[in-house]
Residue frames as a rotation matrix with the C-alpha (Angstrom) as fourth column:
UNK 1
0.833 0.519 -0.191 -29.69
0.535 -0.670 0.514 -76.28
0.139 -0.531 -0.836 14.45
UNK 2
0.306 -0.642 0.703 -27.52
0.003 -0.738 -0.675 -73.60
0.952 0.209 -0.224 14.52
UNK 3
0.236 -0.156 -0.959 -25.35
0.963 0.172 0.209 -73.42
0.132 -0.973 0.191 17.91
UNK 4
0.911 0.164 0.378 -24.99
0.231 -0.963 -0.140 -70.23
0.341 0.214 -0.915 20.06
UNK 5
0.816 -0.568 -0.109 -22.06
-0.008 -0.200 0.980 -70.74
-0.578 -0.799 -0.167 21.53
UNK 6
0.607 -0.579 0.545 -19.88
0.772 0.265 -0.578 -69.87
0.190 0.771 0.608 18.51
UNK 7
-0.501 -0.855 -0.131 -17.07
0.864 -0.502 -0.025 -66.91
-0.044 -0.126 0.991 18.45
UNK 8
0.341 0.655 -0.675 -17.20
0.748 -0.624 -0.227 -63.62
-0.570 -0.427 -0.702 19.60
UNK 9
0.202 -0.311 0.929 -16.86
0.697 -0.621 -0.360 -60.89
0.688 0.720 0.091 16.78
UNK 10
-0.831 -0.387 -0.400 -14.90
0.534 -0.756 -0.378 -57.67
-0.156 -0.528 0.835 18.24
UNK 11
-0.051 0.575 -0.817 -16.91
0.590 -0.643 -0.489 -54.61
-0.806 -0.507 -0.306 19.26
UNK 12
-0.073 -0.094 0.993 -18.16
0.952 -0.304 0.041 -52.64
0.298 0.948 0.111 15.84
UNK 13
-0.865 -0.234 0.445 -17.57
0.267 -0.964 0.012 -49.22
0.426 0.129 0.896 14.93
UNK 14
-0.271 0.836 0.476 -21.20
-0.016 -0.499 0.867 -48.55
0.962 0.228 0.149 15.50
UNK 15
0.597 0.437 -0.673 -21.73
0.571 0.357 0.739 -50.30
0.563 -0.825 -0.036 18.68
UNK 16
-0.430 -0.807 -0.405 -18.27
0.901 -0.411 -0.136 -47.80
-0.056 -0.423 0.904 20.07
UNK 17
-0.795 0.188 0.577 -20.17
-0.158 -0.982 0.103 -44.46
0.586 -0.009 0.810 18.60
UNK 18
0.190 0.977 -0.099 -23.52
0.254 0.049 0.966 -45.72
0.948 -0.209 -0.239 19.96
UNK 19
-0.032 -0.567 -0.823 -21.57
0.985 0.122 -0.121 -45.99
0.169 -0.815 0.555 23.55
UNK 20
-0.703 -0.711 -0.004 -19.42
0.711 -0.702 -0.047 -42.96
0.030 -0.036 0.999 22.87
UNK 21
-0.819 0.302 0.488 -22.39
-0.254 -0.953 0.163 -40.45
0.515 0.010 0.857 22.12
UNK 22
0.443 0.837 0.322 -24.52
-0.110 -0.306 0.946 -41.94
0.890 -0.454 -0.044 24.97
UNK 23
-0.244 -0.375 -0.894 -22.35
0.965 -0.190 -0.183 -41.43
-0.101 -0.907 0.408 27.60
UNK 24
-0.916 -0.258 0.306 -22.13
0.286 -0.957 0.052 -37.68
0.279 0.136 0.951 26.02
UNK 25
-0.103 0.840 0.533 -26.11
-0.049 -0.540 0.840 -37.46
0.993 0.060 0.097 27.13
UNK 26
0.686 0.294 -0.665 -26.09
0.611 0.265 0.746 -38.88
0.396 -0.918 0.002 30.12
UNK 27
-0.155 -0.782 -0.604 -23.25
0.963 -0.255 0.083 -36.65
-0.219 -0.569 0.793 30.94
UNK 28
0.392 0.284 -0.875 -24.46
0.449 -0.889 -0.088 -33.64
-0.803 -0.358 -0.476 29.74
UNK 29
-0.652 -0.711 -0.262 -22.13
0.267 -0.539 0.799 -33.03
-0.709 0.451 0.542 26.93
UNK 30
-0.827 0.528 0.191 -25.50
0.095 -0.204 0.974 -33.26
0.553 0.825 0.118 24.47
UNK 31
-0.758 0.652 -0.005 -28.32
-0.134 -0.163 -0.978 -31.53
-0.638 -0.740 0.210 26.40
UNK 32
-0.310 0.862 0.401 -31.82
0.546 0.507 -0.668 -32.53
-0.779 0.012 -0.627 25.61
UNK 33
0.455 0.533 -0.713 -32.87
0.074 -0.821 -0.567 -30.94
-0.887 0.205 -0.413 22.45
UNK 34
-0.370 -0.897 0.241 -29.34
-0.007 0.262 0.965 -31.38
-0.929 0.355 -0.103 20.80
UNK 35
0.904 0.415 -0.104 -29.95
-0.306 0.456 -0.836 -31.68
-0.300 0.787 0.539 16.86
UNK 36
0.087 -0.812 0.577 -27.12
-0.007 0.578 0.816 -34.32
-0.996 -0.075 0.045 15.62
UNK 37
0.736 0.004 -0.677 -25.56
-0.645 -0.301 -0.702 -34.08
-0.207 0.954 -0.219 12.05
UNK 38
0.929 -0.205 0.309 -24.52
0.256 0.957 -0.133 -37.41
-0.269 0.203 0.941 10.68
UNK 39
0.263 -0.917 0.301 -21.56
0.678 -0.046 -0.734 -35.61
0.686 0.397 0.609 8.77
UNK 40
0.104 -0.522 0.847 -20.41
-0.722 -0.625 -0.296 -33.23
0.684 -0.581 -0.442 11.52
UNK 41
0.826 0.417 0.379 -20.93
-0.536 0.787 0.304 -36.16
-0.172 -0.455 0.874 13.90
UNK 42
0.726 -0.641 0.247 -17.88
0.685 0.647 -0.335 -38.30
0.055 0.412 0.910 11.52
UNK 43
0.356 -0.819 0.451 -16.07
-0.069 -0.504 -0.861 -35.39
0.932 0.275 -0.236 11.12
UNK 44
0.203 -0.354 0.913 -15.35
-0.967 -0.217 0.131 -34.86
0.152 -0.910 -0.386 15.09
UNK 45
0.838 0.421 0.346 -15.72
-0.483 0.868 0.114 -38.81
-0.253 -0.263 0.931 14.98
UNK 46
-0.350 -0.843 -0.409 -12.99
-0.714 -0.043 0.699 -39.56
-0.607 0.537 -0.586 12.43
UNK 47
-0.646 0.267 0.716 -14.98
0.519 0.840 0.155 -42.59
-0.560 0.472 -0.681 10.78
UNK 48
-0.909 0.327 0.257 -16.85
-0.036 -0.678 0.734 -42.07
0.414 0.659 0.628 7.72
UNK 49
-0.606 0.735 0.304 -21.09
-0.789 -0.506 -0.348 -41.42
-0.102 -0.451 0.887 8.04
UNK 50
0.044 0.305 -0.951 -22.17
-0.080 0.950 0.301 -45.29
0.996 0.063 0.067 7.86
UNK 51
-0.621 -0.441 -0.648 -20.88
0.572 0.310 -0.760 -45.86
0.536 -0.842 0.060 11.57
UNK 52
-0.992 0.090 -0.085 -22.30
-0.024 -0.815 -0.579 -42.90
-0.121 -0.572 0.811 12.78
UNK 53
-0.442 0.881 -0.168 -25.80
-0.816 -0.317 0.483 -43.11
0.372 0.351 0.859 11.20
UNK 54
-0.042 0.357 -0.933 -26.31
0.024 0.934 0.357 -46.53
0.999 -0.007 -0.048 12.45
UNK 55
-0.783 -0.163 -0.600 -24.68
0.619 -0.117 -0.776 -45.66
0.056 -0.980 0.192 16.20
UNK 56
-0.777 0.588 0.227 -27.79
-0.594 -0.803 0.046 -42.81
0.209 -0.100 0.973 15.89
UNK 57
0.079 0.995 -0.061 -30.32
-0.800 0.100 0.592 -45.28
0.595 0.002 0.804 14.82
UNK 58
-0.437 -0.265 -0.860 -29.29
0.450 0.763 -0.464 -47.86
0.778 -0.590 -0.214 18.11
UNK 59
-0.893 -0.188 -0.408 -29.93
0.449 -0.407 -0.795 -44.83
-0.016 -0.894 0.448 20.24
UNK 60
-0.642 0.748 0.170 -33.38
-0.741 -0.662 0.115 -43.97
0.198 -0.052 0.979 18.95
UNK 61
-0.282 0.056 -0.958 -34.12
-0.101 0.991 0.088 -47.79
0.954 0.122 -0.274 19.38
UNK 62
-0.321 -0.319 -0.892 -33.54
0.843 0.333 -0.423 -46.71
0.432 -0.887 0.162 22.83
UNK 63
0.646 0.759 0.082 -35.47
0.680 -0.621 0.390 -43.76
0.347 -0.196 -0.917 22.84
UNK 64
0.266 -0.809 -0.524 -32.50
0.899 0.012 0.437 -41.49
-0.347 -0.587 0.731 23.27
UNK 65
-0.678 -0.420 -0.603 -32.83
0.146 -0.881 0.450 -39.89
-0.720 0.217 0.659 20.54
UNK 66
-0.108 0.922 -0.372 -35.44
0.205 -0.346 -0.916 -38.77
-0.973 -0.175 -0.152 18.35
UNK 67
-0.951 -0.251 0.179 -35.75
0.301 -0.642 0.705 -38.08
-0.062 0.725 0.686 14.43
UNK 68
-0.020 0.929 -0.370 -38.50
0.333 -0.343 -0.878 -35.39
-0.943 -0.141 -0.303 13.26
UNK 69
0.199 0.647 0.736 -39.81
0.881 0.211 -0.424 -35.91
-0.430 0.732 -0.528 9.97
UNK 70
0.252 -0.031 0.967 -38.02
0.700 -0.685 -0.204 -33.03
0.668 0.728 -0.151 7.55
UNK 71
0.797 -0.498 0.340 -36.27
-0.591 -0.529 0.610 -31.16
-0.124 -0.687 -0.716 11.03
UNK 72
0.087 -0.936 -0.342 -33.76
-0.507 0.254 -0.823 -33.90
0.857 0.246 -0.453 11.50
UNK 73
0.305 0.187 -0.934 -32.53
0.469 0.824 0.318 -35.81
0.829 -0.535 0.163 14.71
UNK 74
0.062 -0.428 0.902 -32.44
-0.478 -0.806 -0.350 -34.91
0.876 -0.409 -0.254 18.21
UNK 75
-0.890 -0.422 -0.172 -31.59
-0.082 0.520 -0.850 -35.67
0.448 -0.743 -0.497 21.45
UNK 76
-0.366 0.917 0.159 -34.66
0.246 -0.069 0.967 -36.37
0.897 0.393 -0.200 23.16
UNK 77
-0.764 -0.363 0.534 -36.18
-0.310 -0.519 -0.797 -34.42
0.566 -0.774 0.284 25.34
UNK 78
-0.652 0.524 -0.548 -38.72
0.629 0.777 -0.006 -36.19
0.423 -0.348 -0.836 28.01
UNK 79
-0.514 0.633 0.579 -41.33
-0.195 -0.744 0.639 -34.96
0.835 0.215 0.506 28.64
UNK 80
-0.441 -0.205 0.874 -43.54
-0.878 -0.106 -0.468 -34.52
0.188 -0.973 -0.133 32.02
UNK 81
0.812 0.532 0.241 -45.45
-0.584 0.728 0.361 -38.02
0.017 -0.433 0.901 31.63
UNK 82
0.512 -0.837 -0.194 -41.98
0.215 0.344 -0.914 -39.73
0.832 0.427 0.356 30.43
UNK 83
-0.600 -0.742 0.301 -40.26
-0.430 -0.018 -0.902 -38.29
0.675 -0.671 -0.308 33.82
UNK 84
0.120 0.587 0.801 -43.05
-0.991 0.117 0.063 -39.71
-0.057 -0.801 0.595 35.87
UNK 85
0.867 0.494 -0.059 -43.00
-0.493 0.869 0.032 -42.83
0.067 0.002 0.998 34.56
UNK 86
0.563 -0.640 0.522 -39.49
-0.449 -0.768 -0.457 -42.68
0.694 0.024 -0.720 34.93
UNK 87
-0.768 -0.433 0.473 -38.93
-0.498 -0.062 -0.865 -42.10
0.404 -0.899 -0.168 38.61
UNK 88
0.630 0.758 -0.170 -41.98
-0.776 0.615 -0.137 -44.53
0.000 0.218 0.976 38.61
UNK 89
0.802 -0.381 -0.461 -40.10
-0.126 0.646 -0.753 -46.88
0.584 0.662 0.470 37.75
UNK 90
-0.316 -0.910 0.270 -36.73
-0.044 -0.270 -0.962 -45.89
0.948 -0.316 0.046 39.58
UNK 91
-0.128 0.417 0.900 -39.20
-0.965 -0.264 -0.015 -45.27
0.231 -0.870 0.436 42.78
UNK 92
0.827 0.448 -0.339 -40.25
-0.477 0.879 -0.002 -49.24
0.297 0.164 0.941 42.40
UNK 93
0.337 -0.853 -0.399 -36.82
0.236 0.487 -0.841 -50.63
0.911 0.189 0.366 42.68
UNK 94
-0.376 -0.674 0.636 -35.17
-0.267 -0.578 -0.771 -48.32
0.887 -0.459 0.038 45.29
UNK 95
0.264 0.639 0.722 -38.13
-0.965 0.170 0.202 -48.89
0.007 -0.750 0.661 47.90
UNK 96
0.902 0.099 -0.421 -37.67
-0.155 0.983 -0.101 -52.65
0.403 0.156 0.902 46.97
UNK 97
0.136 -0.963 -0.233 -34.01
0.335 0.266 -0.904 -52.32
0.932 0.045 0.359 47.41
UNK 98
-0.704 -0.503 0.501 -34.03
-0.335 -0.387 -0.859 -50.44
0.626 -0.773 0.104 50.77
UNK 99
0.518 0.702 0.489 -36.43
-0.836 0.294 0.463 -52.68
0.182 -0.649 0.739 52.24
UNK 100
0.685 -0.635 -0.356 -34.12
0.516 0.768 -0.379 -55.76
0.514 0.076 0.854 51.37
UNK 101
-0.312 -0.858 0.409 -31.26
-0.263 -0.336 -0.904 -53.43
0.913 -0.389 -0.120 52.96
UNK 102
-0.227 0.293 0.929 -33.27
-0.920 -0.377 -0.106 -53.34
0.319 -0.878 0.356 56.20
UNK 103
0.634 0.384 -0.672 -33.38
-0.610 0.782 -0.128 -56.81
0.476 0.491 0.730 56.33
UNK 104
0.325 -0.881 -0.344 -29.41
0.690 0.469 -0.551 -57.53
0.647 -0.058 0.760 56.57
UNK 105
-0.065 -0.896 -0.439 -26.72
0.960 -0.176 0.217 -55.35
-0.272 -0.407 0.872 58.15
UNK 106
0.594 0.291 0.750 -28.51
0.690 -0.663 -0.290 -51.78
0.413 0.690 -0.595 57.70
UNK 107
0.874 -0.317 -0.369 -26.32
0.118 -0.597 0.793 -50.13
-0.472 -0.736 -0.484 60.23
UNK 108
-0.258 -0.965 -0.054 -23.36
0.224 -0.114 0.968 -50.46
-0.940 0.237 0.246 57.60
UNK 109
-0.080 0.442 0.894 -25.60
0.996 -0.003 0.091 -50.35
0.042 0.897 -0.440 54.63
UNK 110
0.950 0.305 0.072 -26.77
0.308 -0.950 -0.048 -46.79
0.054 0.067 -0.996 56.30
UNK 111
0.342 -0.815 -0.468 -22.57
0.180 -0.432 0.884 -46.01
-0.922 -0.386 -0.001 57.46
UNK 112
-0.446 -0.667 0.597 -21.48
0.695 0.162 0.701 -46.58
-0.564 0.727 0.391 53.19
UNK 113
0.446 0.387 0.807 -24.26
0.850 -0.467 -0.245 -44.47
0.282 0.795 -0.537 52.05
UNK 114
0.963 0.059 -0.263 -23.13
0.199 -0.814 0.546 -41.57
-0.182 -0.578 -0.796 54.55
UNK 115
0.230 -0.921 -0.313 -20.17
0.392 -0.207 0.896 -41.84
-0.891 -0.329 0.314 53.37
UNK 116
-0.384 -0.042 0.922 -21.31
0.913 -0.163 0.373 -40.82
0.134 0.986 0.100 49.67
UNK 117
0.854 0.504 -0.125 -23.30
0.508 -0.759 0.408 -37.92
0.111 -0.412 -0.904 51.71
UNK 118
0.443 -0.699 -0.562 -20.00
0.455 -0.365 0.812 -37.09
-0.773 -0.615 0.156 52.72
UNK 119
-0.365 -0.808 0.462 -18.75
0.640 0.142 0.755 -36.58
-0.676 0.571 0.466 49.16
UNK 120
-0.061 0.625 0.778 -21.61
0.828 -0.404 0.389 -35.29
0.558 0.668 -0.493 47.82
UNK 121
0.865 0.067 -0.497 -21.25
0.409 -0.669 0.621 -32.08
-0.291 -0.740 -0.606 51.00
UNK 122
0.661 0.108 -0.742 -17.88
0.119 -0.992 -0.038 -31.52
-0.740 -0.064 -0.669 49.83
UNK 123
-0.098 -0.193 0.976 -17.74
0.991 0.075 0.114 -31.78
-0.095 0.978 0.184 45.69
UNK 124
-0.694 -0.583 -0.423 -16.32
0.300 -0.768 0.566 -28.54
-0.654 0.266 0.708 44.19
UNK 125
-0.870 0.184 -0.457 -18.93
-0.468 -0.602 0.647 -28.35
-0.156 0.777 0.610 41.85
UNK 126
-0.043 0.951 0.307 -22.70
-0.847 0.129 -0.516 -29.43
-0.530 -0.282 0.799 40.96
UNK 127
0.377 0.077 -0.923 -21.73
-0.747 0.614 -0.254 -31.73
0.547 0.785 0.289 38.54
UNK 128
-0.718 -0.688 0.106 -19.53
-0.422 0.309 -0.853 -33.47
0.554 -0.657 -0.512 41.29
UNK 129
-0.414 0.840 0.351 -22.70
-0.864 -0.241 -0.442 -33.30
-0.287 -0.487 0.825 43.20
UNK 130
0.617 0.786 -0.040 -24.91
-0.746 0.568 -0.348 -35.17
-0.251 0.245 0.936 41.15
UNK 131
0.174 -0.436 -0.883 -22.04
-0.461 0.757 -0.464 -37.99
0.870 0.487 -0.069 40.65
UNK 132
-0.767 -0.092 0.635 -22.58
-0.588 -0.295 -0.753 -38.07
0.257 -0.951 0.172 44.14
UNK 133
0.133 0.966 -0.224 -26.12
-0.970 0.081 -0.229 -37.86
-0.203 0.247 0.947 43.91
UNK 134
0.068 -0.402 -0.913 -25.54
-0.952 0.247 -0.180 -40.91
0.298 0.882 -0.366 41.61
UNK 135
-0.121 -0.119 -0.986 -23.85
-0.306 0.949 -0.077 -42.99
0.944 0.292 -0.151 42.78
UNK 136
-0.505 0.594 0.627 -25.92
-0.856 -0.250 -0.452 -42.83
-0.112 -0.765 0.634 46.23
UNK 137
0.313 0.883 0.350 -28.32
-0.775 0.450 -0.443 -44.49
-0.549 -0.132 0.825 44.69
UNK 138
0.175 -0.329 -0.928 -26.30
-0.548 0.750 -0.369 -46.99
0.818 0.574 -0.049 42.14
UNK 139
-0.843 -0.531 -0.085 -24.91
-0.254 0.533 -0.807 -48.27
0.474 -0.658 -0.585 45.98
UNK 140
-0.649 0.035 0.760 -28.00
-0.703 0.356 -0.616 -48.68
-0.292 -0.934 -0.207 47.46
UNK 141
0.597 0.603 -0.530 -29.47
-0.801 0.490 -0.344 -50.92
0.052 0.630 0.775 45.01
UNK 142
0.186 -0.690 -0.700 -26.22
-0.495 0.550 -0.673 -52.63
0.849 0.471 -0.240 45.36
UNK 143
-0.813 -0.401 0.421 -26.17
-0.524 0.193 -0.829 -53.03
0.252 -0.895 -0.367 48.77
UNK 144
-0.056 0.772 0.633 -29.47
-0.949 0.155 -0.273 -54.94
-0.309 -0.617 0.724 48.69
UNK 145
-0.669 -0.271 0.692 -27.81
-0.173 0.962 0.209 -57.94
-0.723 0.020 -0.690 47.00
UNK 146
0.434 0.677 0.594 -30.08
0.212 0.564 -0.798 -58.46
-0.876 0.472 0.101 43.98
UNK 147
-0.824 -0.551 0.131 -28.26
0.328 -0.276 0.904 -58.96
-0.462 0.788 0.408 40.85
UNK 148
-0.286 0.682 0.673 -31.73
0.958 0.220 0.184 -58.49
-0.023 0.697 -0.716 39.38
UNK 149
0.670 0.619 -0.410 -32.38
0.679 -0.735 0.001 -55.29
-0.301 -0.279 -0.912 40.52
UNK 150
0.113 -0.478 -0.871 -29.54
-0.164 -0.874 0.458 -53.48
-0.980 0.091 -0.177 39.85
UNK 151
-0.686 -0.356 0.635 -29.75
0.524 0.363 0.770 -54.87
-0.505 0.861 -0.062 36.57
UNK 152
0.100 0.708 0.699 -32.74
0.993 -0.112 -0.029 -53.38
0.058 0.697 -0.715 36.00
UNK 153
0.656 -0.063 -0.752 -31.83
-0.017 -0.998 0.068 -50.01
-0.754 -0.031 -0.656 37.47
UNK 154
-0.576 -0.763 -0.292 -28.83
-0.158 -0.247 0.956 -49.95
-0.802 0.597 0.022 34.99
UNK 155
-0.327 0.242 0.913 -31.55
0.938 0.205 0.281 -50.01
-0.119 0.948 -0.294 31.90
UNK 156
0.256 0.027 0.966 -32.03
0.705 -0.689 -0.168 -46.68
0.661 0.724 -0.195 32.34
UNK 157
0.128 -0.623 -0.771 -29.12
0.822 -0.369 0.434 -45.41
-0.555 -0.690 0.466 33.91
UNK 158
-0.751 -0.274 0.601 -28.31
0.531 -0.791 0.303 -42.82
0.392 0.547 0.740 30.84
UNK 159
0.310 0.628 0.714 -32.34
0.168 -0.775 0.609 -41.22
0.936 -0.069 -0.346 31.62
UNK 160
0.789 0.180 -0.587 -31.26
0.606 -0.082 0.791 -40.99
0.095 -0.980 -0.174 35.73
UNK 161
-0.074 -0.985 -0.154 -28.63
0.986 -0.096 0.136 -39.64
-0.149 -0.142 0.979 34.80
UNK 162
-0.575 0.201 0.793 -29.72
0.310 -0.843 0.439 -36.75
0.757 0.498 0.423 32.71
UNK 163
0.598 0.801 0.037 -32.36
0.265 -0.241 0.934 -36.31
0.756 -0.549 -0.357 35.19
UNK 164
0.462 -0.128 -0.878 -30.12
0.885 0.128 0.447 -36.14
0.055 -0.983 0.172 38.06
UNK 165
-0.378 -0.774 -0.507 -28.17
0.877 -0.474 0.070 -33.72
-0.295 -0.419 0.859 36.40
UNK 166
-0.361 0.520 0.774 -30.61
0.680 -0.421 0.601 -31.51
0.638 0.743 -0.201 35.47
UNK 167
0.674 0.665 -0.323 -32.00
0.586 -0.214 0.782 -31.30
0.450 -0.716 -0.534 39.26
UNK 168
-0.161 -0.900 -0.406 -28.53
0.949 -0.028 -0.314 -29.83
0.271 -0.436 0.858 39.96
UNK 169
-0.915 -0.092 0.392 -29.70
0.021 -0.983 -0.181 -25.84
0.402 -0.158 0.902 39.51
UNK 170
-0.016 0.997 0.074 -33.24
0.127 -0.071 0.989 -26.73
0.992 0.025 -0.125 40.58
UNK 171
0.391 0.080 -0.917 -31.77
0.876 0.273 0.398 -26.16
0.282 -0.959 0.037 44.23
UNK 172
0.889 -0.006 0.458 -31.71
-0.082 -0.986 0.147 -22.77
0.450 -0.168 -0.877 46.09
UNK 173
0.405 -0.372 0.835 -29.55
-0.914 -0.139 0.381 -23.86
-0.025 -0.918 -0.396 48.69
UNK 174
-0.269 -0.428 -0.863 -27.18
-0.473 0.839 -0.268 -27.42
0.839 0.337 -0.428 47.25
UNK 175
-0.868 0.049 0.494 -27.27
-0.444 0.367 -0.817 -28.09
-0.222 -0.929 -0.297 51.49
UNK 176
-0.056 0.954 0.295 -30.87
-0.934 0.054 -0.354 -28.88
-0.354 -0.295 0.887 50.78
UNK 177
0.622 0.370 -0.690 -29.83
-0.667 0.712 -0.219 -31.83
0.410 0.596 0.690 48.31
UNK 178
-0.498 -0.813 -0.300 -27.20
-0.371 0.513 -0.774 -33.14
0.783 -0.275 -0.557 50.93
UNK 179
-0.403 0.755 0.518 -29.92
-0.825 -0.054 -0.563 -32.72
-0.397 -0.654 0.644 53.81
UNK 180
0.592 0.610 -0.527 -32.27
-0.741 0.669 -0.059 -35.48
0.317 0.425 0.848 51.31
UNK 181
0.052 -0.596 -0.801 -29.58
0.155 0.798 -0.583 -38.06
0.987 -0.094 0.134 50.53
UNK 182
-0.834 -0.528 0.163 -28.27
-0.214 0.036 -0.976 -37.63
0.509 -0.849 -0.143 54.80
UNK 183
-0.134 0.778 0.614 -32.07
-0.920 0.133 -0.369 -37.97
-0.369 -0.614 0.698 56.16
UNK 184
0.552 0.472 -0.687 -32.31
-0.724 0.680 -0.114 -40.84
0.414 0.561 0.717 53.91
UNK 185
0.056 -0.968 -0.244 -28.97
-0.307 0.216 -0.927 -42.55
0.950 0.127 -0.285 54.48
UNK 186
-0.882 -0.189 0.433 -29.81
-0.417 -0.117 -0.901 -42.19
0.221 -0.975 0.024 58.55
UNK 187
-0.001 0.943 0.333 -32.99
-0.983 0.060 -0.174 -43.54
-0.184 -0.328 0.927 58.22
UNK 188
0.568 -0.047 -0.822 -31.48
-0.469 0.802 -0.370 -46.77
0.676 0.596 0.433 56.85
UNK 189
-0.652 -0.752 -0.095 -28.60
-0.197 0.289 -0.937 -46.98
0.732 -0.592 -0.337 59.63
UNK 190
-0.524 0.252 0.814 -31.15
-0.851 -0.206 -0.484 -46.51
0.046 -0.946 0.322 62.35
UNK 191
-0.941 0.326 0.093 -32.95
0.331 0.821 0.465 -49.71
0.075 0.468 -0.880 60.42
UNK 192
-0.239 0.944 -0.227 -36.62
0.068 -0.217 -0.974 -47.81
-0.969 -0.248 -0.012 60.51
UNK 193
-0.628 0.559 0.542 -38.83
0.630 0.774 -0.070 -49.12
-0.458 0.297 -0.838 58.16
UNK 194
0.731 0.660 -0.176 -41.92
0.600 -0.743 -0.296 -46.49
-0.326 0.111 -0.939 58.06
UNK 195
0.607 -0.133 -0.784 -39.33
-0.224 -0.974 -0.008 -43.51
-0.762 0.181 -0.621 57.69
UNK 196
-0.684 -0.704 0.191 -36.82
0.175 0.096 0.980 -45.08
-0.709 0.703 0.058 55.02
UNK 197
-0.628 0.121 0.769 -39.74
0.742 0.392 0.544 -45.35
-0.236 0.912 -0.336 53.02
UNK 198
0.589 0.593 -0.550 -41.33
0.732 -0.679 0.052 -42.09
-0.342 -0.433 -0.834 53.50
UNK 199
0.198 -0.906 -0.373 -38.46
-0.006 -0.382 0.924 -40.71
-0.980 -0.181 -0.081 53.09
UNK 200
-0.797 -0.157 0.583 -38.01
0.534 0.266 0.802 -42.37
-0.281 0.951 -0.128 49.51
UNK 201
0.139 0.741 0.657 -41.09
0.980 -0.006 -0.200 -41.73
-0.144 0.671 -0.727 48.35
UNK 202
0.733 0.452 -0.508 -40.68
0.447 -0.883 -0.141 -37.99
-0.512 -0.124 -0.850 49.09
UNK 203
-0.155 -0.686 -0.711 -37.46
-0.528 -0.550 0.647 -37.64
-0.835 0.475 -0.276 47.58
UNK 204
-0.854 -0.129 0.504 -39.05
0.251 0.745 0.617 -39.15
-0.455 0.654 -0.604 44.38
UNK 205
0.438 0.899 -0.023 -41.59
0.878 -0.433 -0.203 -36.97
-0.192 0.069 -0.979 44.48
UNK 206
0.411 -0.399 -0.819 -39.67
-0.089 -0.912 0.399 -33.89
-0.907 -0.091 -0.411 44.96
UNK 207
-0.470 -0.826 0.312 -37.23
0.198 0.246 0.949 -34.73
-0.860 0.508 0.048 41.97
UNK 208
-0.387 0.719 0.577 -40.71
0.918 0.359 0.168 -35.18
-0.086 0.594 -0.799 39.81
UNK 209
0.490 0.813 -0.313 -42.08
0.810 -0.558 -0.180 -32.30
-0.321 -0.165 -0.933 40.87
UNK 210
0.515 -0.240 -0.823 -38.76
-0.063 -0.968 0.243 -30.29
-0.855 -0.073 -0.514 40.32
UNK 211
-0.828 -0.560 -0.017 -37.42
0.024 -0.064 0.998 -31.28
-0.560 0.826 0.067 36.86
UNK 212
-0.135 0.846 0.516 -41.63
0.991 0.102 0.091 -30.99
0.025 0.523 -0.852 35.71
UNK 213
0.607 0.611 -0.508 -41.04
0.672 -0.736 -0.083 -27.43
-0.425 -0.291 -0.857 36.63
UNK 214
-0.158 -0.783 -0.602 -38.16
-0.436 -0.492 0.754 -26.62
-0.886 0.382 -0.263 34.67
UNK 215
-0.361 -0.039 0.932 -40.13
0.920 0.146 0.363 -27.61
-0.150 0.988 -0.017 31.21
UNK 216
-0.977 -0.148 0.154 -40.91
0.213 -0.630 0.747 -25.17
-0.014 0.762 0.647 28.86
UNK 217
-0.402 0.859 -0.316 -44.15
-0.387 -0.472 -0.792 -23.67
-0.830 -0.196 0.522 29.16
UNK 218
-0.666 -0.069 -0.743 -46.57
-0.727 -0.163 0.667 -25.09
-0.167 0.984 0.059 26.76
């Protein structure tokens, strides 16, 4: 029988571009839609178009990206059942996780989030914001102590991401997305139950409701 516990081969080329060009979505640098050219791709890469075609097809594995039959590959762009199911998903956890906060020691659980509230009131810029935004919610998953959960939130950290920064112009008034994250954040310190989760649900709703209004008509 073959044993697994055998040496560990360095990180390949492919598995570094796969990385390298999915941070660039989740960050924004390739907005949804993106079409990706294997040889423009190496050229900006330096490595030849083997690496690069393989680091593509990891990320469509992962639904990330997209090829279309005689068009070519693209980032992919999600679509409104694909954000529901989504923040579904994301909406499951969080509620799970800020009930387990309320459990322990929510009066500091609610003092660390407020103190990302605090950062996210005054970031210089929307992108700042939504790394804010972010990591809001990366801490309170963390702060409910389940390695399991935040494991699962971190499978699809790249789509929360994109999503999060997407919701950035979908606000008249930024105050309104500090106002969310600070009612939330206070609703944990105070340790109330009924409104933390109220609360969640609505800012999980809202989010749905406002990156489903900023598709394309169609």
């Amino acid at each position: 029988m073959t044993g697994f516990i055998t040496p560990v081969e360095q990180e390949s080329t492919p598995s570094i571009l796969a990385d390298k060009l999915r941070q660039a979505i989740a960050y924004g640098e390739l907005v949804p839609g993106t079409q990706l050219g294997e040889a423009e791709l190496a050229r900006r890469f330096g490595v030849s178009r083997g690496p690069v075609r393989e680091g593509m097809q990891r990320l469509a594995q992962e639904g990330l990206l997209i090829a279309i039959r005689n068009r070519g590959v693209f980032v992919n762009t999600m679509d409104a059942n694909e954000i529901r199911d989504m923040y579904l998903a994301r909406e499951a956890i969080e509620r799970t996780a800020s009930r387990q906060v309320l459990q322990g020691d929510y009066a500091a659980a609610g003092d660390a989030l407020l103190a990302v509230v605090d950062e996210m009131a005054v970031a210089s810029d929307l992108d700042d914001v939504s790394e804010a935004d972010m990591r809001f919610h990366e801490l309170l998953v963390e702060l409910a102590g389940s390695p399991r959960l935040s494991r699962l939130q971190q499978t699809f950290l790249v789509e929360t991401r994109m999503c999060v920064h997407a919701l950035a112009d979908t606000y008249d008034d930024p105050t309104d997305r500090v106002n969310e994250h600070q009612a939330l954040a206070s609703a944990i310190r105070s340790g109330d139950v009924a409104l933390t989760d109220k609360l969640m649900l609505a800012h999980m709703e809202d989010a749905v409701e406002r990156l489903i209004a900023r598709l394309p008509a169609g």
